[in-house]
N, C-alpha and C positions, 0 to 999 in steps of 0.2 A: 495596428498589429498585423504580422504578416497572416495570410489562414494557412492551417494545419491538418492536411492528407493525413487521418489518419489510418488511411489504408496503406499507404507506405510506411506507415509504422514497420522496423524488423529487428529480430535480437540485434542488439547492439552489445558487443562484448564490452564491459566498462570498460578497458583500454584505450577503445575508440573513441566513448563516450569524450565529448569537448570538456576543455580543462578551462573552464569560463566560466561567469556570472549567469546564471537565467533558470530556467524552469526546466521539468521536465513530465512529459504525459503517457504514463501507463496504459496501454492498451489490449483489449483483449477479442476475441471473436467469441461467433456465437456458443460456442461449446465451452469454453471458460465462462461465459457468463451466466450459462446453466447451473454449470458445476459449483458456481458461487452461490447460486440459487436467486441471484439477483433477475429484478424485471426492467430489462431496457430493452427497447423499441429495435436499436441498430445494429449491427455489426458491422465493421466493427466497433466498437465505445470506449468509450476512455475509460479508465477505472478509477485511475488517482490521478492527481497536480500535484507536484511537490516543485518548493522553491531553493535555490540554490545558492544562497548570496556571493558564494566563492567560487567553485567547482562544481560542474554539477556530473563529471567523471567520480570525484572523491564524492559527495554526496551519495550517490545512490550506489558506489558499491560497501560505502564505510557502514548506510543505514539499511539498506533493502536488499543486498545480494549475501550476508555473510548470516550465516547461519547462529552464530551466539547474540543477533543484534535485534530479535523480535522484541525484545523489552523497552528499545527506544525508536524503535520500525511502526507508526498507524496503518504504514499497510501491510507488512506483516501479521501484525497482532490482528486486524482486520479480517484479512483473507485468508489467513488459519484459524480462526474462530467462525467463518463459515465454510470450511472445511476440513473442522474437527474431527468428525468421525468418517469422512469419507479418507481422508490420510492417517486416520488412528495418531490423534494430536493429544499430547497429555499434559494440560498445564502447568504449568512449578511456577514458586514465585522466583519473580526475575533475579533476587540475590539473596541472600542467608538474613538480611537486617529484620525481615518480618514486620516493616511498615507497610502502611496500608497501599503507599505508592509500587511498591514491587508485588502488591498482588494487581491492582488494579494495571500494570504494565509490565503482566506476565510475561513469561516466553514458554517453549513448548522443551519438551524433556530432547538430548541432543538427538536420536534417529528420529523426533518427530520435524526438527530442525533441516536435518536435510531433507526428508521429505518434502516440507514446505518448498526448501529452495530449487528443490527438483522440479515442483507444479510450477512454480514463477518463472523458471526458466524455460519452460515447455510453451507454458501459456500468456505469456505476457510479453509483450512488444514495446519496443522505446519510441518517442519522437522527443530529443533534445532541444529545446527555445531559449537558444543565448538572447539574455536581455543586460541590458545595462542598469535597467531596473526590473529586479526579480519580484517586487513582493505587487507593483503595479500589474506587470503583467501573469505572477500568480493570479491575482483576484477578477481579473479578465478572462484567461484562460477557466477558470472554475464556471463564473457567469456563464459562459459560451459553449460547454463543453458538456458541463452535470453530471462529475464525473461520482459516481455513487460511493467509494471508498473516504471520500472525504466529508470530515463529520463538522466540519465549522461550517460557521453562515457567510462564508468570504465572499463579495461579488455578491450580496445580496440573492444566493440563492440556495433554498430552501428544502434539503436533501430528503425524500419523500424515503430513502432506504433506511435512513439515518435510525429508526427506532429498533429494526430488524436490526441490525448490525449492533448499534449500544446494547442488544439482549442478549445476543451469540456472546460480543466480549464478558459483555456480566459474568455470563455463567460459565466462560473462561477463567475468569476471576474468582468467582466464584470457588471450582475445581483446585485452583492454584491453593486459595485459602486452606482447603482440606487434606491437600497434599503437602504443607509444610509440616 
């Protein structure tokens, strides 16, 4: 696998973003990852891996740039539930059905919506990895990277944030439950 400058990470308008199969690596500097509350060593760091089977133009602005899509967005739901109250983030459940899935994959009331998408675009950087195979080189890029928004054990490795984070969404969830 090729390696991945992620200091040349830069907004990449999803327009730009390649309309191809493969990955893609969220990135942030030091001051985003404060503001996440997060404890990583570098800057800049990767935040999230997400894998693209198709596009990963459509990919990441279908799931992570559009403000009604925190309820099927992990790093949305993610990095608004660790900064809930620094953007005054209000959970609701993700749709009227009142299953226990639409609390547990909230999204936040709409001006907390664009809030969110305002910090992600402020703070957050792209590096696109067209693969031929996305879900190999997802689990390599995760191994290699550590990137803390991501909550599976992919690549064998062992998200030391991961508790901190599953307790912010809880009590996201949590919030959503009391607000339907």
């Amino acid at each position: 696998m090729a390696s991945i400058d992620l200091a040349q990470a830069e907004p990449v308008p999803h327009a730009k973003l390649p309309d191809v199969p493969g990955c893609y690596v969220l990135v942030a500097d030091q001051q985003a990852i404060r503001e996440l509350g997060l404890r990583l060593g570098s800057s800049p760091a990767a935040l999230y891996v997400g894998e693209a089977k198709y596009s990963i133009r459509k990919r990441v602005s279908k799931d992570h740039l559009l403000e009604n899509r925190t309820g099927s967005s992990t790093l949305r739901r993610s990095s608004g539930a660790l900064l809930r109250e620094k953007l005054d983030l209000h959970p609701q459940p993700r749709s009227h059905k009142r299953s226990k899935r639409d609390m547990t994959n909230y999204k936040f009331d709409p001006a907390g919506e664009i809030r969110l998408t305002g910090w992600i675009s402020a703070n957050v950087r792209m590096c696109p990895v067209p693969s031929t195979n996305p879900t190999k080189t997802e689990r390599e890029l995760i191994r290699r990277l550590r990137p803390p928004l991501n909550l599976t054990n992919l690549g064998g490795w062992k998200n030391p944030e991961k508790a901190i984070i599953k307790a912010a969404r809880k009590q996201c969830a949590d919030l959503a439950r009391t607000s339907a």
